[in-house]
C-alpha positions as CSV (number, residue, x, y, z in Angstrom):
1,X,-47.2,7.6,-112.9
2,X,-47.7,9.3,-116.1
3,X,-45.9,13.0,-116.6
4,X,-48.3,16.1,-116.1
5,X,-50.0,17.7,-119.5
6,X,-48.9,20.5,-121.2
7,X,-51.6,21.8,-123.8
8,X,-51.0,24.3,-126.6
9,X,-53.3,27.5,-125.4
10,X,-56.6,27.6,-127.2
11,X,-56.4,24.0,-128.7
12,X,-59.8,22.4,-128.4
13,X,-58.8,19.1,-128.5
14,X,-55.3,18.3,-126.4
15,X,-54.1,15.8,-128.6
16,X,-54.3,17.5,-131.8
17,X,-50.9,19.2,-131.1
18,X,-48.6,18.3,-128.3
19,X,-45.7,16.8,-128.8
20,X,-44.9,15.5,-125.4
21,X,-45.6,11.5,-125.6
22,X,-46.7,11.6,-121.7
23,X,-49.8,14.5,-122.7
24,X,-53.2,12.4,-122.2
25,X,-56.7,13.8,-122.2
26,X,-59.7,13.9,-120.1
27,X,-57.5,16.4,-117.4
28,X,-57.9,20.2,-117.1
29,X,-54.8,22.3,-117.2
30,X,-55.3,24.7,-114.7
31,X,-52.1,27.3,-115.1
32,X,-51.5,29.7,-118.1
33,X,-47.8,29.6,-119.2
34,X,-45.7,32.2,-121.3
35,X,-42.1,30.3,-122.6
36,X,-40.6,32.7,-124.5
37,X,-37.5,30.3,-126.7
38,X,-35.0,33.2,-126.4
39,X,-34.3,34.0,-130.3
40,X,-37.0,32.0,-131.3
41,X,-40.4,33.5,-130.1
42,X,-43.0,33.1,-127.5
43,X,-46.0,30.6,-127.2
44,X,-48.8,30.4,-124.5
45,X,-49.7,26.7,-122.6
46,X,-51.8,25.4,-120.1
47,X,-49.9,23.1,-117.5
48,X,-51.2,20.6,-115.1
49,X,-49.6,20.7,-111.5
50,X,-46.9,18.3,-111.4
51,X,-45.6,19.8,-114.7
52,X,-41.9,20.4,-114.6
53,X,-39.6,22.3,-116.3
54,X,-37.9,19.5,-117.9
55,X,-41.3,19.0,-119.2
56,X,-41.8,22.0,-120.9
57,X,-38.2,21.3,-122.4
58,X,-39.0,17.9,-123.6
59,X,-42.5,19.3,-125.1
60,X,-40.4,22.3,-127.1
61,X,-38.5,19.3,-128.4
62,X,-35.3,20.7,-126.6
63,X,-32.8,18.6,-124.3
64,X,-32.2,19.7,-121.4
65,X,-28.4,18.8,-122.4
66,X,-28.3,21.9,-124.7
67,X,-30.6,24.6,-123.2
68,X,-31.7,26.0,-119.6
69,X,-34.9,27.6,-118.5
70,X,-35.2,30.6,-116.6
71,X,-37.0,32.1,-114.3
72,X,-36.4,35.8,-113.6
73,X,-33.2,35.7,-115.2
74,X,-31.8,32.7,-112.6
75,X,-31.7,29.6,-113.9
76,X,-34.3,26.7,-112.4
77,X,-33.8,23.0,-112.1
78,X,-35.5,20.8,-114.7
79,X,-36.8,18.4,-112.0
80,X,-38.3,21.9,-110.3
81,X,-42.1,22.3,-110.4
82,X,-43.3,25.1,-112.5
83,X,-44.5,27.9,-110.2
84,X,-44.1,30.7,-112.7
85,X,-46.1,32.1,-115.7
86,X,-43.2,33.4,-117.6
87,X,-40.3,31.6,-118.5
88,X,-37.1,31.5,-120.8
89,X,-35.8,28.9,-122.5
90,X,-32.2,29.6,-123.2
91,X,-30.6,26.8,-126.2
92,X,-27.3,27.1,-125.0
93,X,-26.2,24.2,-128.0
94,X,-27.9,25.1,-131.3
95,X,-26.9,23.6,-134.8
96,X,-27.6,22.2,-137.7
């Protein structure tokens, strides 16, 4: 079972700019996501159902070992299913 999509909002062609590994083509997202990467700014995607939040962390390029997402303000597990259209991505470990 391959992982659900998550597409950049607005790219024509899927591939052109994920960087999830498990993203494939030929499906249509069908759920508009805000992640706001607190400290770092916001971006708009499309998700698949299925998508997870551990997902979305692994196509930010962040571990779930140094951040947590957030939904409301509560923290959500990363093996959740994303049901909301705004989310946080706290990095809770950030260097250099």
């Amino acid at each position: 079972m391959t992982a659900p999509a998550i597409y950049p909002l607005g790219v024509s062609s899927p591939t052109s700019e994920r960087r999830n590994p498990h993203v494939h083509a030929g499906k249509r997202p069908d759920m508009h996501v805000t992640v706001e990467v607190v400290g770092e700014g916001t971006r708009e995607v499309e998700v698949e159902p299925g998508t997870t939040y551990g997902d979305l962390l692994a196509d930010f390029d962040v571990s779930p070992h140094e951040a947590s997402v957030l939904v409301g303000g509560q923290p959500v597990p990363e093996d959740g299913e994303i049901a909301a259209e705004h989310v946080q991505v706290l990095r809770l470990v950030k260097g250099g």
